[in-house]
C-alpha positions, 0 to 999 in steps of 0.5 A: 793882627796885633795892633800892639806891634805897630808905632803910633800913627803906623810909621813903623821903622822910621825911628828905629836904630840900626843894628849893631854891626856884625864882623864877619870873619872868612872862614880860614882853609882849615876850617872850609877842610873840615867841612868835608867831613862835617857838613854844616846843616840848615833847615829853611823854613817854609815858604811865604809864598805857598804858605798863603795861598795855601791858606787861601785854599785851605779857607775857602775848600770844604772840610779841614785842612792842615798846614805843616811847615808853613811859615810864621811871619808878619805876611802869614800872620796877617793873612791868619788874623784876617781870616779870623775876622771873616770867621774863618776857623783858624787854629795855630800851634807850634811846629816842633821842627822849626821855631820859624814855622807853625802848623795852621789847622784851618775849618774850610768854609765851601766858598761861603765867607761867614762875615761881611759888613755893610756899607756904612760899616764895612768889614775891616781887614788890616794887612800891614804891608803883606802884598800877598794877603792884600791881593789874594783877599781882594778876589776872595772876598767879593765871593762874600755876601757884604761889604769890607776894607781893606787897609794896610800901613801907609806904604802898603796904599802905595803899591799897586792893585789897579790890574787886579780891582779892573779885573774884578770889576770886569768879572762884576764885582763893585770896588771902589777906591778913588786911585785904585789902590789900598784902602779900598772897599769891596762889595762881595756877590758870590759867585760870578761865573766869566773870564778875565784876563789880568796883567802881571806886568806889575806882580803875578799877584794879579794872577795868583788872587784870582786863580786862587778864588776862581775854583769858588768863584766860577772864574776863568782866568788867564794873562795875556799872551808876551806876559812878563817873563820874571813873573811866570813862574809865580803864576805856574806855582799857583796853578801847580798848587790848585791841582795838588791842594786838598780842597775838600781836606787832608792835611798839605805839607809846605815846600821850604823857602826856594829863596832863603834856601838859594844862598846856601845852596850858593855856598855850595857851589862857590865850593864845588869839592867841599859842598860845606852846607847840607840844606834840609827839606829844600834841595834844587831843582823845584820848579818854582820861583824864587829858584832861578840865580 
């Protein structure tokens, strides 16, 4: 990740000015007419969501796995420079669709990370404040065979991951940290075949690290019954995409953003008779989250 990005002693924003303010003009009844014969067409960009788990997947699968359409963002970008610090072939080129996306080219490595430290000089992964790539990373590198640190921005070691480290633990992974959150170490073994269950009362991503890894890992993984309802259709999302994802290589197209796309399509039915917005490579109903206002 580009340390260059950050401020000095990683408080980034805090200084930073506002914007300036943006007038936003309503459209006059003329204008919203002719959108009845010249629609306005947005093409969302991909999916943060899928685009690391994805990676994941891709990495730990055996042979080579394109990426088409996924998202370039500091959460993606992160999660790529983290897989090259495990010596994960990685490879990112321009999308010629889409300046927001890229096409990540990734050389799987059949469940056996390349690098790891020891325990008096860890492997050091730096996440920033990218919530997926901090869990997703803490199961997949026990399967590792050395230690590594995970760290991010100060915020980033306030939010929580006490479900998914007692989880590991229970699966027979060392982790230690003195509040079960970032930064903590984590002593990869391999494959350690068990179950667990993990809560997603706190973040389905809880869930998602471990399904992602469980395929490498020999876990079983499941979530208890009455689990938070807002956080199933994150989970379901992984488990759709372990079935669906090339894990032995091929390439994998990423679905558009659900979320970024909700809005437009919520200006359409603000204006049933017109539909003034033509949303490209993203229409409803998917059956993910981020789809449900």
């Amino acid at each position: 990740f580009d340390s260059a990005f950050w401020p000095p002693g990683g408080n980034f924003g805090a200084d930073m000015p506002l914007p300036e303010l943006i007038e936003i003009v309503p459209l006059s009844k003329e204008q919203l007419r002719s959108f009845q014969w010249k629609k306005a067409e947005i093409m969302v960009p991909g999916s943060k969501s899928i685009t690391n788990r994805a990676i994941v997947l891709a990495a730990l699968g055996k042979g080579e796995v394109i990426l088409k359409g996924a998202l370039w963002s500091e959460d993606t970008e992160a999660m790529v420079e983290c897989m090259k610090r495990l010596g994960i072939e990685v490879d990112v080129a321009v999308d010629p669709e889409l300046d927001a996306n890229r096409i990540i080219t990734i050389q799987g490595c059949n469940g056996q990370l390349p690098k790891g430290g020891t325990e008096a000089a860890p492997l050091e992964l730096f996440v920033a404040n990218a919530g997926t790539a901090a869990r997703f990373l803490s199961a997949m590198v026990c399967l590792g065979h050395g230690v590594y640190r995970i760290s991010g921005v100060p915020r980033m070691h306030e939010r929580p991951q006490k479900e998914l480290i007692e989880a590991l633990r229970k699966l027979g992974y060392r982790v230690d940290t003195p509040n079960n959150k970032l930064p903590a170490l984590f002593f990869g073994k391999g494959p350690v075949r068990g179950s667990v269950t993990v809560s997603v009362e706190d973040s389905s991503q809880f869930a998602s690290a471990l399904l992602l890894s469980s395929r490498a890992g020999e876990w079983d993984v499941s979530i208890p019954a009455g689990a938070n309802p807002d956080e199933l259709p994150y989970v379901e999302m992984t488990r759709e995409l372990l079935k669906a994802f090339p894990h032995n290589g091929g390439e994998f197209q990423i679905e558009a953003d659900a979320s970024s796309a909700s809005y437009f399509h919520a200006v359409n039915a603000l204006f049933g008779r017109i539909q003034p917005v033509k949303v490209l490579a993203c229409q409803p109903p998917k059956c993910k989250g981020g789809t449900g206002w």
